[in-house]
C-alpha positions as a printed Julia matrix, in Angstrom:
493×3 Matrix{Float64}:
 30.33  -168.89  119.84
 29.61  -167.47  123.51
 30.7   -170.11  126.12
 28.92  -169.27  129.1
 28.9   -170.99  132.44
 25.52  -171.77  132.73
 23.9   -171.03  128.99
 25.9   -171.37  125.5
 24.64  -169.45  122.17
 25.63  -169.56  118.77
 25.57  -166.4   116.26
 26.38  -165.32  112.59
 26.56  -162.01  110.74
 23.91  -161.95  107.5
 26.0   -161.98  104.39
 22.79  -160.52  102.62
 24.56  -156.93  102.35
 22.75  -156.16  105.9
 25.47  -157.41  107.93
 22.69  -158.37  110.95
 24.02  -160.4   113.46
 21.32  -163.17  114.04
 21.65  -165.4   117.1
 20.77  -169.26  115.9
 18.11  -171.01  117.72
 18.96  -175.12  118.24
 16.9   -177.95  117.53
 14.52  -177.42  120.37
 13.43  -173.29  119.07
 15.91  -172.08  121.8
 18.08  -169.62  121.44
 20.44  -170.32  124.44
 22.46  -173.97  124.88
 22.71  -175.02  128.84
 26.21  -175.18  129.06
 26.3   -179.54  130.54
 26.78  -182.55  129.24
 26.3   -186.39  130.93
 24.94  -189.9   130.17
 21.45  -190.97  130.5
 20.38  -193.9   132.72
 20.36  -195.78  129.49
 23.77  -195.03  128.63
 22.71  -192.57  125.87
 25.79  -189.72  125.86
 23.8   -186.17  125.77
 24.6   -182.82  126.07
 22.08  -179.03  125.98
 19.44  -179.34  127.28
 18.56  -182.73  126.41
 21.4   -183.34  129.21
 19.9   -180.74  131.53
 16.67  -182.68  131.66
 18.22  -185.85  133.49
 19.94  -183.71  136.21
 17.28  -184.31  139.32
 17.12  -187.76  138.64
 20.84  -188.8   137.25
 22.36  -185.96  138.86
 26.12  -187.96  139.09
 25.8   -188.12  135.68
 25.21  -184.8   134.18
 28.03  -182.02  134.25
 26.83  -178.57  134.62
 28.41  -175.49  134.19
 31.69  -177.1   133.61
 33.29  -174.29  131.56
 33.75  -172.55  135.41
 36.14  -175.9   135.62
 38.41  -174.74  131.91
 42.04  -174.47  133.47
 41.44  -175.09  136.71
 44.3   -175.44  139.04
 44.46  -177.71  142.29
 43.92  -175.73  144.64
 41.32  -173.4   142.25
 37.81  -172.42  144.24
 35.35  -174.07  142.08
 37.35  -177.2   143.34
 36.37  -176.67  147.21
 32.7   -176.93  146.17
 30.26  -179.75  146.72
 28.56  -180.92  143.21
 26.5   -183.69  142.89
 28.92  -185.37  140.08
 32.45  -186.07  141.05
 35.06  -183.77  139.71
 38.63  -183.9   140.69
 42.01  -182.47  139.23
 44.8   -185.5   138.04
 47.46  -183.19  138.87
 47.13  -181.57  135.22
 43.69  -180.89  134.7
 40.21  -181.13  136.09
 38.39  -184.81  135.37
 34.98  -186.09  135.61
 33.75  -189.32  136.09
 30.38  -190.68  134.52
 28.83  -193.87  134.03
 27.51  -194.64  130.61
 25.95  -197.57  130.54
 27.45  -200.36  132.59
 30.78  -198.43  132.27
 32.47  -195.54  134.31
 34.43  -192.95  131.81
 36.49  -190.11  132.63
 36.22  -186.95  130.76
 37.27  -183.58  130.78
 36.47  -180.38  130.39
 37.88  -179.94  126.62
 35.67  -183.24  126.5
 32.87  -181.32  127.79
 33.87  -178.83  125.16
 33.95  -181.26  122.12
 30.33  -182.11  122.63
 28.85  -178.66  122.94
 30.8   -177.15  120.55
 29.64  -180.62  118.08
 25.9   -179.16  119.2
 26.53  -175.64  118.56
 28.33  -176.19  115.5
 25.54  -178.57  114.14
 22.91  -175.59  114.84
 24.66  -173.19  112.85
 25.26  -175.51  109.68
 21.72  -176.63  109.67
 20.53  -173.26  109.56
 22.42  -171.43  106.85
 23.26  -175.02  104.85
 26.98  -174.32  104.75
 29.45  -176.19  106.5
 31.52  -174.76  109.36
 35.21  -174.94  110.02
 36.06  -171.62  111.97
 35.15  -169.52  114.98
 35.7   -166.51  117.56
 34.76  -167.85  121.0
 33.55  -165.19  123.73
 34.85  -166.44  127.2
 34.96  -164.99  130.44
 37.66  -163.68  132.55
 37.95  -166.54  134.57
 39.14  -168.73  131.57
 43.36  -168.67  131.77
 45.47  -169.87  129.28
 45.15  -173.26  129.75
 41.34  -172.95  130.08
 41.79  -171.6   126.23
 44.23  -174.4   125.36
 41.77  -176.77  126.39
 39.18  -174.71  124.26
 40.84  -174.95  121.3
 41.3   -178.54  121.87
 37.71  -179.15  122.18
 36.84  -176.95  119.23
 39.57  -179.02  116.99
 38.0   -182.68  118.28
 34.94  -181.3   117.03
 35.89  -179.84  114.0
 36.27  -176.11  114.22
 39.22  -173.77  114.69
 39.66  -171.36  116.99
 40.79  -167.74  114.96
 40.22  -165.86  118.31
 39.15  -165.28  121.7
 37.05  -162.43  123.35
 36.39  -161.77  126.45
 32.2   -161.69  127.23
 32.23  -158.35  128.68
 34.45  -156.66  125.91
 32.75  -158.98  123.68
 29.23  -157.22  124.74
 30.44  -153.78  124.73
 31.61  -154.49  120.73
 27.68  -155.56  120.08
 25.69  -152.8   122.13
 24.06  -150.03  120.65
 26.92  -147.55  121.9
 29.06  -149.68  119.62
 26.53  -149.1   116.83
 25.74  -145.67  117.21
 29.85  -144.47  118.26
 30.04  -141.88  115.76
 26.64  -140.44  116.58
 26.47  -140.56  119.6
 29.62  -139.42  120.3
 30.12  -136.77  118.35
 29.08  -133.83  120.42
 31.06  -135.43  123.71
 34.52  -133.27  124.8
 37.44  -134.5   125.66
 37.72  -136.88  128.6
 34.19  -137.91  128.25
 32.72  -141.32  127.0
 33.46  -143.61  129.55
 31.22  -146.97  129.65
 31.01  -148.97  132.99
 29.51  -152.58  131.96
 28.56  -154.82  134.68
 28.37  -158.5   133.53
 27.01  -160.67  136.21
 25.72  -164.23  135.42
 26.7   -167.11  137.08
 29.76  -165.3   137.82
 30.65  -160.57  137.69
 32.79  -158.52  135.68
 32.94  -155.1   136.12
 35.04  -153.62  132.87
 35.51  -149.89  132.36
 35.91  -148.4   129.04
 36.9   -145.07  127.11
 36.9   -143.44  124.25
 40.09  -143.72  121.2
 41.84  -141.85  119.24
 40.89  -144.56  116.65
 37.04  -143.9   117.23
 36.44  -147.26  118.68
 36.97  -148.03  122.94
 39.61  -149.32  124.93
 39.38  -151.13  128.21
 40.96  -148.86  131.04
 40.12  -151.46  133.91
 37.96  -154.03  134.95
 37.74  -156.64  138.16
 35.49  -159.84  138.12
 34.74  -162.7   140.96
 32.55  -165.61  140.87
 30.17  -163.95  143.26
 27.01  -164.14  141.12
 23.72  -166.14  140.37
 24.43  -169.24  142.25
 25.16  -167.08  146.02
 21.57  -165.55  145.12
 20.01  -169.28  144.55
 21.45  -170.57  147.56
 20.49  -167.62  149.4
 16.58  -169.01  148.47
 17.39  -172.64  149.47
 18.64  -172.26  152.28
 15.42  -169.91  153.05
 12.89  -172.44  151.5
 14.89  -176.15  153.26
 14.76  -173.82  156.7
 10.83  -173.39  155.9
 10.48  -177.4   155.4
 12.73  -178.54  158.42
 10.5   -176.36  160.51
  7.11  -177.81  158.94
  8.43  -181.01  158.9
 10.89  -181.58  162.21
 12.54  -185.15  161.75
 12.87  -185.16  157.91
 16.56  -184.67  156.69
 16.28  -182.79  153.53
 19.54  -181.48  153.5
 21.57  -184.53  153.11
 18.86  -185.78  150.51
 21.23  -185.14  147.54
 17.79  -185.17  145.12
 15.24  -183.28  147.1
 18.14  -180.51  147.57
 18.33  -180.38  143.71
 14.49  -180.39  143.17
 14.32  -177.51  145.41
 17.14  -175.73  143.43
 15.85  -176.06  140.08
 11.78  -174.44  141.47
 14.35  -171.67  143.6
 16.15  -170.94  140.41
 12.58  -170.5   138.54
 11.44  -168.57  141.54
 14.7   -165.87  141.34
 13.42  -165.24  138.06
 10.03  -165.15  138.52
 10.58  -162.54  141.84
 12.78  -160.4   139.11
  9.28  -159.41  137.27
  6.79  -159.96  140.07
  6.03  -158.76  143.6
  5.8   -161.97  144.73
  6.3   -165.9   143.58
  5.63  -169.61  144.99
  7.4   -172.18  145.29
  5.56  -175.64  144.63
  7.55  -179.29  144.8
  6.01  -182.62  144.88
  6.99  -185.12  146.54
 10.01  -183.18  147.93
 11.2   -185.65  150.52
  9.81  -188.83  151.79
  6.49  -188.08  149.78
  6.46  -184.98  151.35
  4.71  -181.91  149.05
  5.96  -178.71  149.48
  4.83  -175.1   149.18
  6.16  -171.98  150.28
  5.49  -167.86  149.59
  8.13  -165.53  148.94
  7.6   -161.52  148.7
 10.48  -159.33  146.47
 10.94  -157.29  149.66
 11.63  -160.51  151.43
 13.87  -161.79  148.82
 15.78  -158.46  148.36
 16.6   -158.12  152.04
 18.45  -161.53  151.64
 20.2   -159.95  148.93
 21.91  -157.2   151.07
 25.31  -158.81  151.68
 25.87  -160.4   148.05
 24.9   -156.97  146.44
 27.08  -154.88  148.85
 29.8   -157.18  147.43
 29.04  -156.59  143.88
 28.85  -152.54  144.66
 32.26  -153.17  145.87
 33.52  -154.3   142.82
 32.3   -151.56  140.82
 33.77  -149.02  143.08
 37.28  -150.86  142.95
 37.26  -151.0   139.21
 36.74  -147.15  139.23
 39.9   -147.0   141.65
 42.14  -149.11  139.66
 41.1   -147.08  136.65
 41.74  -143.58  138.6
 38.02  -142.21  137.86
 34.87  -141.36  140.0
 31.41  -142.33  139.54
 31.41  -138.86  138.12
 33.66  -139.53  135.2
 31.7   -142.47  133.91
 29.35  -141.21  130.97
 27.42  -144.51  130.24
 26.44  -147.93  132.35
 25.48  -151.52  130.71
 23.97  -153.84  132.86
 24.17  -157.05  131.12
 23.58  -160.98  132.66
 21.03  -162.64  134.49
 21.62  -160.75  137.93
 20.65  -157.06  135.87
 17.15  -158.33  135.72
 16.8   -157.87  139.52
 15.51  -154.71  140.34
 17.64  -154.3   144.0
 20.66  -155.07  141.77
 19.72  -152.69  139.21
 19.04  -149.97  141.57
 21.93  -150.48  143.72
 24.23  -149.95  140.97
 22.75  -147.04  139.33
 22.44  -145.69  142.88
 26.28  -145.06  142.38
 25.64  -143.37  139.23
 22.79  -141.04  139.35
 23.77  -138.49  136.29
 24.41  -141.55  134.31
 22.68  -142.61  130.97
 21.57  -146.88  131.45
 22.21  -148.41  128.01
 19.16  -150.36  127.27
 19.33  -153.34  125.32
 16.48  -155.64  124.0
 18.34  -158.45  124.38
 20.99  -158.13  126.82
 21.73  -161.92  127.48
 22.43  -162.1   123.48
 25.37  -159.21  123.4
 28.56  -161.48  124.41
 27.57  -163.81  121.51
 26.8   -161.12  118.95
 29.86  -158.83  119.48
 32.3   -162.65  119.17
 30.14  -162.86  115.49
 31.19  -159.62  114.67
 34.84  -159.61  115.62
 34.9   -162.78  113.28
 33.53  -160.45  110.67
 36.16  -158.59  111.54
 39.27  -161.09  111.17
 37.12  -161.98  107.94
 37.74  -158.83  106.35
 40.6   -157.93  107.92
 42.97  -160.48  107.76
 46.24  -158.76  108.4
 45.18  -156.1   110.84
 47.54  -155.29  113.37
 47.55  -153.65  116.38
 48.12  -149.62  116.56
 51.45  -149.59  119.05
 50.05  -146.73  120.58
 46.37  -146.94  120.84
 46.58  -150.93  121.04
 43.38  -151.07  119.02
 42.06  -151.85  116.01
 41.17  -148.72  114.17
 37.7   -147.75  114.48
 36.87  -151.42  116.26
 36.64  -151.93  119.98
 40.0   -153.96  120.79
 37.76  -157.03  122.7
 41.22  -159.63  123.18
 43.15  -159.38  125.97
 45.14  -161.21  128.51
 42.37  -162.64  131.39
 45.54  -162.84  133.45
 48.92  -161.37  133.81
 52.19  -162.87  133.08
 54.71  -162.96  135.44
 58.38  -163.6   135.71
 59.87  -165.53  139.1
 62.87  -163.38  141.04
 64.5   -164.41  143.92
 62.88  -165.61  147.63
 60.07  -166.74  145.55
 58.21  -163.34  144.32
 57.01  -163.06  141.18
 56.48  -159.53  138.82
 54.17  -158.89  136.2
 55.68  -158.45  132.43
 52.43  -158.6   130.54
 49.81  -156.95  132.79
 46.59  -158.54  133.46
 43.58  -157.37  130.93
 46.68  -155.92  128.91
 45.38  -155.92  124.78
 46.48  -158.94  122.67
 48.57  -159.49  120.89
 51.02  -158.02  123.46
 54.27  -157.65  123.58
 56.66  -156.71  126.05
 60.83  -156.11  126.22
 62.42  -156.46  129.23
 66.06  -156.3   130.1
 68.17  -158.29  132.5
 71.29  -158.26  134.15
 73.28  -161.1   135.36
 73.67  -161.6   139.21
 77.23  -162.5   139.61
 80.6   -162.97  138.35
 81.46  -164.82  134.98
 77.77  -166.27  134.79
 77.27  -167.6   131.03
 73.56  -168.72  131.5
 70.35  -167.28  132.87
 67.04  -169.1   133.93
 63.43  -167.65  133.81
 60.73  -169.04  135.64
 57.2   -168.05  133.73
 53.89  -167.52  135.73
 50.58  -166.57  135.15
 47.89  -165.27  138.2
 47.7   -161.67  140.29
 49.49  -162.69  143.34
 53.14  -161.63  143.82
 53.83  -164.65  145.27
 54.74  -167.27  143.12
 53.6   -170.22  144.75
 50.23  -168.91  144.66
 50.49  -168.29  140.19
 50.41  -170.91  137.65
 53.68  -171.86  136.49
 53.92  -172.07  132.89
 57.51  -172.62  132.01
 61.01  -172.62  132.56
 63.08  -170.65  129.74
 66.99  -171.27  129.81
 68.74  -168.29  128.47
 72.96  -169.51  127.47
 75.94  -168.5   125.7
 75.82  -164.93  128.09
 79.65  -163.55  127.47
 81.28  -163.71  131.33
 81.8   -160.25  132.78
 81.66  -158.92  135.96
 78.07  -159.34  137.31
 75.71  -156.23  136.58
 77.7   -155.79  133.33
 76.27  -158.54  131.4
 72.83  -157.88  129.95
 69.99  -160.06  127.88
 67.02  -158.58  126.53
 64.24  -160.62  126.7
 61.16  -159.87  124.45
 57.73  -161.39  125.95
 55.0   -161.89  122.82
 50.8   -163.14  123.2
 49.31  -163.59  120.46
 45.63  -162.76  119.81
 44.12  -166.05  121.07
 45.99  -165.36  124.12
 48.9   -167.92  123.8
């Protein structure tokens, strides 16, 4: 199962001898989920697309995207946001309130969970006529460990068990036609060479780099992700197109018309994709705002100039991932551009503008990789129950290691910092030994406080826990030492 922030998609390996992975289309022929659930005005609980479809006109009611809310924090970003439904945090976790029927009901995001999950599992049962109890999720970075917990909470409400997690990007790499061709086209490479850069920007970007294994599979060396992506570029549009009506119109407030501002959202988003394939695209929405029709124009060149700043950012990213990882644009021997954003041809070029000796993966059906590569790491746990990592090459032999930590863990020290044990992006299952001393005279007890986030403060992490560490024989301080051994399993807990 890929759980994306805006789309969802459900895929199986063919046990036919063929091993094909085949991504399962849903009741309605479509091959991709919207990722939103709500309550039609008749009380009727939905969820897909079915759910999608009452947005403009029940927009409190409808939840979209509300995997970007999975393990949210109080103070997270997607919290700051405006959204036409009310979402809050109780102080543990994110809730939503919808009415159904006469009746307001909270729900949250493992809620949100339950019923897609229910949908996607329901897909794949009715098409190969077996039942389903178990799954490999794709996430992206963004999801922490509670954002999993609450995964695997939905999944269980809804019948299905979580063996693993992967993360979208890795999760893509493991499906893409360097994956399938390694040994081919690899064989000829020297030392050093090999490198993949994929960019995965949807509704939110990763930038992952990977490299070559002793194993014959690829490791990730570094990656860097921020939830710059598809929404800055549809806002960029409707702010463009409700500038264009104000002027036409002088006197009519569209922007604090909660349902003409979603109308003209849903034709911008249409119009991004349309402008990604054609010189040129129109906008068309009746009855915008007080009756009002509206049409409007837009050129590529126009739309791409908009696009400067958000791009610049994304190029950004790239170039810091290469940093982190200690490489040039010179080092990197492949580039997948994968996500709704790669169809734009600015984005496209800007990117490849940093690589100009590089090779472009193509793929035939990028959007589909994250969901294929999570089918066939669960053909991998199938037949490989007992595999372990390699302590050294922290891979799976011959297999693309796609789990890892989508944040480090850190432990607290004193005038509130916080260091990293388990490093962030570090391959699971992990595990770290780490020895401490005691701080002063006779002490016979020692307390650990656990975090997880990138910031060395540790006000600004996630606490996790407090571990209590007694019976420590009383010496002088500095003489006294406990080891302390640090373990994450494969599904990232």
């Amino acid at each position: 199962i890929h759980l994306g922030v805006r789309n969802s998609r459900v895929a199986l390996i063919a046990d036919d001898g063929s091993k094909q992975t085949r991504v399962i289309a849903n009741a309605d022929g479509e091959r991709e989920t919207p990722t939103c659930f709500g309550a039609s005005l008749s009380g009727e609980l939905l969820t897909g697309s079915l759910a999608l479809q009452q947005q403009v006109r029940n927009s409190k009611n409808v939840i979209v995207d509300f995997t970007r809310f999975l393990g949210a924090t109080e103070d997270s970003p997607v919290l700051k946001k405006k959204y036409p439904f009310d979402a809050s945090h109780d102080g543990t976790q994110v809730v939503f309130k919808i009415e159904v029927g006469d009746e307001e009901k909270t729900f949250t995001p493992a809620d949100g969970v339950q019923l897609l999950v229910s949908s996607l599992k329901n897909t794949a049962e009715s098409s190969t006529g077996h039942p389903i109890h178990k799954a490999v999720v794709s996430v992206g970075w963004h999801c922490n460990r509670a954002g999993r917990e609450q995964i695997v909470a939905g999944c269980k409400a809804a019948g299905v068990q979580v063996v693993g997690f992967v993360n979208t990007t890795a999760s893509a790499m493991l499906a893409s036609q360097l994956e399938r061709n390694l040994s081919a086209a690899m064989a000829t490479e020297q030392e050093g060479d090999g490198k993949v850069l994929v960019v995965n920007s949807g509704a939110c970007t990763t930038v992952a780099l990977f490299g070559r294994s002793s194993t014959g599979g690829y490791v990730r060396l570094a990656y860097r992700s921020s939830w710059l992506g598809g929404d800055d570029f549809t806002d960029l549009l409707v702010s463009h197109f409700e500038k264009e009506f104000s002027r036409r119109n002088r006197g009519v407030d569209l922007k604090n018309n909660r349902r003409a501002m979603l109308k003209l959202t849903v034709a911008c988003e249409q119009a991004k994709c349309n402008l990604s394939m054609a010189p040129q695209t129109q906008v068309n929405v009746d009855s915008l705002c007080d009756g009002i029709d509206f049409s409007g124009r837009l050129t590529r060149g126009r739309y791409e100039s908009m696009l400067q700043a958000p791009i610049a950012k994304l190029v950004t990213l790239v170039e810091e991932t290469l940093t982190e990882a200690g490489f040039q644009a010179s080092d990197v021997h492949n580039l997948l551009l994968i996500g709704g954003n790669a169809r734009i041809p600015k984005f496209q070029a800007a990117i490849e503008g940093l690589f100009p000796n590089v090779t472009r993966v193509e793929e035939v059906n990028a959007d589909e990789l994250s969901v294929c590569g999570a089918a066939k790491h669960a053909q991998f746990l199938m037949e490989h129950p007992d595999a372990v990592l390699d302590d050294e090459t922290e891979f799976f032999a011959g297999q693309t290691n796609v789990s890892a930590t989508p944040h480090a863990i850190r432990i607290g020290l004193l005038g509130g910092k916080c260091v990293p044990v388990i490093k962030q992006g570090a391959a699971l299952p992990a595990r770290v030994q780490q020895r401490f001393a005691t701080t002063s005279d006779n002490q016979t007890s020692l307390v650990l406080e656990l975090y997880e986030g990138e910031s060395a403060v540790a006000s600004e992490c996630v606490h996790l826990a407090t571990v209590h560490v007694k019976s420590i024989l009383p010496k002088p301080r500095l003489s006294a030492f406990v080891d302390v051994v640090f373990i994450l399993e494969s599904s990232g807990v």
